[in-house]
N, C-alpha and C positions, 0 to 999 in steps of 0.2 A: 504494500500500500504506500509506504514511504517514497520506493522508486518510481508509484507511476505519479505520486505528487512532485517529485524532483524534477520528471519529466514534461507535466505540465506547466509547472512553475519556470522552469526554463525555457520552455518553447515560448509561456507567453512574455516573459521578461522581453525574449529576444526581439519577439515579433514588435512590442511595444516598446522597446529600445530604437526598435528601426523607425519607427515614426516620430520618436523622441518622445511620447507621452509617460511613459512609467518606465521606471529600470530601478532593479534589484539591489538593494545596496546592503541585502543580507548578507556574510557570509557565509552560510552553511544553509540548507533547508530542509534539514533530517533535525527533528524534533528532540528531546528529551526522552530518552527509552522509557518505556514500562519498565518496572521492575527495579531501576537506580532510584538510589537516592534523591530528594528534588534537590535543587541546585539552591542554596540560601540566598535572603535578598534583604533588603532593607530600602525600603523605598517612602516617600510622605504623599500622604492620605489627601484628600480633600480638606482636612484640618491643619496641613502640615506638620503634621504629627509625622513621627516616622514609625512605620509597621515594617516588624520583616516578619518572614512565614518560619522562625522560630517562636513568636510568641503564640502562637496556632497548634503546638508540640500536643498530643493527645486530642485534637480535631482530625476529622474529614475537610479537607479545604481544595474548594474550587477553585481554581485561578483561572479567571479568565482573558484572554487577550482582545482586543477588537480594535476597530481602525480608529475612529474619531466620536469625541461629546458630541452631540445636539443631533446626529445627524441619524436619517430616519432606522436605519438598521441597526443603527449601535444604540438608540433610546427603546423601540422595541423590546431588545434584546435584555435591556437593564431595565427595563419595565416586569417583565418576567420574572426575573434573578429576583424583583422587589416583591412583586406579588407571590413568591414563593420561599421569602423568608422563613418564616414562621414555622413551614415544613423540613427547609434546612436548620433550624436551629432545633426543630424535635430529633431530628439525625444526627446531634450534636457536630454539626458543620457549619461553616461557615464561606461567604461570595466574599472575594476579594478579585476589583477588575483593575485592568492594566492598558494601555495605554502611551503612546509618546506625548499628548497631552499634556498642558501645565496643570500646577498645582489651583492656579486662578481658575482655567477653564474646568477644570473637575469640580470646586467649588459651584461651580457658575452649572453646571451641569445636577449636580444635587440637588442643587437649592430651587432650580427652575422644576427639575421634575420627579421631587420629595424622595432622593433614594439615600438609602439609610447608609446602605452598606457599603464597603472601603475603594475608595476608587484610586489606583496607584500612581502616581504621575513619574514615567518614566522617558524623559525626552533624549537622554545620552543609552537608550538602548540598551542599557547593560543587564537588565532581566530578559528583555523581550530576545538578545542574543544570549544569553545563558540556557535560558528554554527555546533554542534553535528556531524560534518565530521569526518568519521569511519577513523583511521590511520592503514595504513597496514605495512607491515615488510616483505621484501624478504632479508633474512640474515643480513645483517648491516644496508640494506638500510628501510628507513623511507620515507611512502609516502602519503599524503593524495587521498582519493578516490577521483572521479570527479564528484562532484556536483556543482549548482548553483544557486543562489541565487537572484532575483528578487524584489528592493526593492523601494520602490514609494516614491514620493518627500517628502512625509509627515514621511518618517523612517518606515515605515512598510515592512515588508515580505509578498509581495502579490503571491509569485509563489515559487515552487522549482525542481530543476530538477535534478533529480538522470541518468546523461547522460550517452546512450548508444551509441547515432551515433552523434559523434564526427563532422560527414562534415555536418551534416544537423540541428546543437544545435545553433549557430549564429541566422539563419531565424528562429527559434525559437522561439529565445529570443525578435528578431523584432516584431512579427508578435504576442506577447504576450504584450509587449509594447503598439503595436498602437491599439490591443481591449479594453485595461485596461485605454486607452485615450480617449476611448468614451465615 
């Protein structure tokens, strides 16, 4: 699965390299294995607080990646995550998203559309490349692809999700949780 995303991800970098609209400024785009360790972070929140996914040690924690605040697929997406809190925290887990986004526009993202949970602002890419997340480029703009990240109380990467359908990745995410709790 990794190779034919390597392969699509390169065909289209390439193809949109040629027109100059987007090019790849990831370098790797083979993911974070199942089964390793997740990779530590420390990043600041919408509060400017700094969170890393050691204070999380004995959680289930989602990490999710997506491109940009406000905009219609990545509010969707964090509309979900919000609307199914309460079911991640009965699974003793917790949504933590991520992002090249500043600490200002994630604020600004929260507060316009009441989400609760940790939104990470990482604009020097050093989580979004730790966790091999392909970075895209549509003329200025920098954007991490939308994956995520499944990571069990013990620190490990038990799942990962290279997401396609955006309203249906939440129950997903549940629903991968409450088997991996049997």
């Amino acid at each position: 699965m990794l190779h034919k995303r390597w392969i699509a991800t390169g065909c289209a970098v390439a193809l949109a390299g040629s027109f100059g609209l987007m090019r790849n400024v990831a370098a790797a785009a083979d993911l974070a294995p199942v089964g390793t360790t997740a990779p530590n972070f420390t990043l600041p929140s919408q509060e400017n607080k700094p969170v890393s996914l050691s204070d999380y040690k004995g959680k289930w924690v989602v990490l999710y990646f997506y491109p940009k605040d406000q905009t219609s697929g990545c509010t969707i997406e964090a509309h979900n995550f919000q609307r199914d809190t309460q079911k991640y925290e009965a699974l003793n887990a917790v949504v933590l998203g991520v992002s090249l986004d500043t600490v200002d526009s994630h604020r600004s993202f929260c507060t316009k559309d009441s989400l609760t949970f940790k939104l990470l602002a990482d604009p020097d890419h050093k989580v979004v490349d730790a966790y091999g997340v392909p970075i895209k480029s549509f003329g200025p703009v920098h954007y991490a692809e939308r994956d995520t990240f499944l990571i069990s109380p013990d620190g490990k990467v038990v799942q990962q999700w290279q997401v396609k359908d955006i309203q249906a990745h939440s129950g997903e995410v549940l629903a991968a949780i409450q088997a991996l709790k049997k």
